[in-house]
C-alpha positions in Angstrom: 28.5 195.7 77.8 31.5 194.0 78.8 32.0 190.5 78.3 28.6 189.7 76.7 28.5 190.0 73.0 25.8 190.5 70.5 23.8 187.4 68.3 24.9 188.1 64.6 23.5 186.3 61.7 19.7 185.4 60.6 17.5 183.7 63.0 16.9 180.1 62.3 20.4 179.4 61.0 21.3 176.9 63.3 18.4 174.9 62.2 18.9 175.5 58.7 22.5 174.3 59.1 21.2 170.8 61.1 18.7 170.2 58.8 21.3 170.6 55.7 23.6 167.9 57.6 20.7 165.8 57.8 19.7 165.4 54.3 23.4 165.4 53.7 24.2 162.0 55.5 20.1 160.4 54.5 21.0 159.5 51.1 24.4 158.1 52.4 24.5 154.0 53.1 24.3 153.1 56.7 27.6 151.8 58.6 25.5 150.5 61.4 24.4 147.3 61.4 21.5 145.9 63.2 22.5 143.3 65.2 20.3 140.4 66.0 18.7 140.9 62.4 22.5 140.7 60.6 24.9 138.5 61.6 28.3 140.3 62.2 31.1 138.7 60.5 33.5 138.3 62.7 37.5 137.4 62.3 38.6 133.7 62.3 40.5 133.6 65.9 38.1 136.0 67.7 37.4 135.7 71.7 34.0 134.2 72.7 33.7 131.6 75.2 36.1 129.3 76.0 36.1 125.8 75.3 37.6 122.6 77.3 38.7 119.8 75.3 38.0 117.3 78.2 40.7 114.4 77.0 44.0 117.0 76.8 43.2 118.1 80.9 45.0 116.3 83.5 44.1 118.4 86.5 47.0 120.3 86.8 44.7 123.1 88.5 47.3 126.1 86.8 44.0 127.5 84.8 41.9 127.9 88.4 44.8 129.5 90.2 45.6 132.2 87.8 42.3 133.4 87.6 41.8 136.8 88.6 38.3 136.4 89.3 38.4 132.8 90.4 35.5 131.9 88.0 36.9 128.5 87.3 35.6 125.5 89.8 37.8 122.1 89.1 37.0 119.1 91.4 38.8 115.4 90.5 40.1 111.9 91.9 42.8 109.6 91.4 42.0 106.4 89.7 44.6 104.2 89.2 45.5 102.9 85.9 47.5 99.3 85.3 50.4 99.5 82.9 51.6 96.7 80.8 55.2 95.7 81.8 55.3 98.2 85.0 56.3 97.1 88.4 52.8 98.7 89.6 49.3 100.9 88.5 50.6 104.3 88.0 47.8 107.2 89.5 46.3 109.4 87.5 43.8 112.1 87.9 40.3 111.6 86.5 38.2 115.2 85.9 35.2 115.3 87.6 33.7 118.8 87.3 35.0 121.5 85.5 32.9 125.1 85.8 33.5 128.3 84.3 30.8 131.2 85.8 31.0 133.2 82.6 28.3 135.8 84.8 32.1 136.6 86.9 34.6 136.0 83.5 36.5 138.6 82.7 37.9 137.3 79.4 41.4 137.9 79.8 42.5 134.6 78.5 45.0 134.1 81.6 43.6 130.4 81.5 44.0 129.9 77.9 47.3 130.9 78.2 48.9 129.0 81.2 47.4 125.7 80.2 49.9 123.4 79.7 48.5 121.0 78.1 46.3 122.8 74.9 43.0 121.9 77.0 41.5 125.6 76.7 40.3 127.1 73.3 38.8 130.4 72.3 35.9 129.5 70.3 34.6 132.8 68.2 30.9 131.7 69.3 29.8 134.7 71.4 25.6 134.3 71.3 25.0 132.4 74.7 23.0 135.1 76.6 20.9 133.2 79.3 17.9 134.8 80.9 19.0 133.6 84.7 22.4 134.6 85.8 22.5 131.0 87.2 22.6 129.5 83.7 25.7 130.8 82.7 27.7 128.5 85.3 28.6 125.6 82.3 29.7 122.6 83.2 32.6 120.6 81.3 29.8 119.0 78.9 28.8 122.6 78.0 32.4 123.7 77.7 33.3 120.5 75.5 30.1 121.6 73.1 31.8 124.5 72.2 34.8 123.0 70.8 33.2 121.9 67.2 33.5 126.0 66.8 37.1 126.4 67.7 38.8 127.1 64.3 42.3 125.2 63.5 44.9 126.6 64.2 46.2 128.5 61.4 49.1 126.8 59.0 52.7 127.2 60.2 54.8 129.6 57.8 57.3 127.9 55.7 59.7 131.0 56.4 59.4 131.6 59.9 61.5 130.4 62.8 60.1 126.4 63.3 58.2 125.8 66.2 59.8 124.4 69.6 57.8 121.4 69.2 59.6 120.6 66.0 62.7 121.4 67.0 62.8 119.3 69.9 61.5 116.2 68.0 64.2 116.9 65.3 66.7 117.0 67.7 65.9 114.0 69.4 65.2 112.3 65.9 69.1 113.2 64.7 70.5 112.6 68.3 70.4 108.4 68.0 72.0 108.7 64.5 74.6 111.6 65.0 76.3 109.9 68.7 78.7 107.2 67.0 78.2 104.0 69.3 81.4 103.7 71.6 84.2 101.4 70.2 84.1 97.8 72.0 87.6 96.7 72.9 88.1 93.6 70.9 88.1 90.8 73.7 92.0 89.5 72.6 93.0 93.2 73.0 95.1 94.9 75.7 93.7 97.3 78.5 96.5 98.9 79.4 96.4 102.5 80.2 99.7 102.8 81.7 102.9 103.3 80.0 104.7 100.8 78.0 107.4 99.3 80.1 
């Protein structure tokens, strides 16, 4: 008949030829590891959770308003602080709650990123599965606990371009010593700028 064609071959080959694959891959070593028994080793600089260093934050708010999924919940005063030698206290924001829902992160690292001030860290840690969806709203003391496991950062490479931080403190290291100081008329000496006459 037309489009149909016949079965060749020997019944039971397709089971002969699953079984041979089997046997084939049994006595090979398995890739797969089993999770919660063995510990995956994962790469230095990995993406867990992220972690606040509470001291480096000064409120700036960038981190909650580039959040795609607006996960992060910042709440603060001003407190004034006296400096020695200043005319008056200068203001300064004091953190009073800092939230990430991790149950609505995304992990993009947008927050990591824009901080300004180094306050946000990847920390490799990964293993904080919580049985309520309400427990994984951590506050800033949960968020600071997770900074013993942010790794340093890695060393700076002798032949690469230096950073901008060093750069910028060179420059303003050599700047005092490379300006000669102005030359002070000697107080016997003429100030003319006018033409002899």
């Amino acid at each position: 008949m037309g489009g149909m064609s016949e079965r060749s071959g020997v019944p039971g080959e397709g089971l002969v030829k699953g079984l041979a694959v089997t046997l084939k891959t049994m006595t090979r070593r398995s890739t797969t590891q089993q999770y919660p028994d063995v510990v995956p080793e994962l790469p230095p600089r990995s993406r867990g959770v992220i972690a606040l260093l509470e001291e480096n934050c000064t409120v700036c708010m960038l981190c909650a308003r580039e959040c795609p999924d607006w996960c992060i919940y910042i709440d603060s005063h001003k407190e004034e602080v006296a400096v020695p030698g200043a005319a008056r206290p200068r203001q300064r924001n004091v953190l009073d709650k800092f939230d990430i829902d991790f149950s609505l992160c995304m992990y993009c690292g947008i927050c990591i990123e824009v901080c300004p001030f180094d306050a946000l860290y990847w920390s490799p840690e990964f293993e904080y599965a919580e049985y309520d969806i309400k427990d994984l709203l951590h506050d800033k003391d949960h968020l600071g606990e997770w900074m013993v496991t942010v790794p340093p950062p890695p060393a700076h490479d002798p032949h690469g371009d230096p950073s901008k931080e060093e750069t910028t403190a060179a420059r303003k290291a050599a700047a005092p010593a490379a300006r000669p100081a102005p030359a002070r008329p000697e107080p016997g000496a003429e100030q003319g700028g006018g033409a002899p006459s």
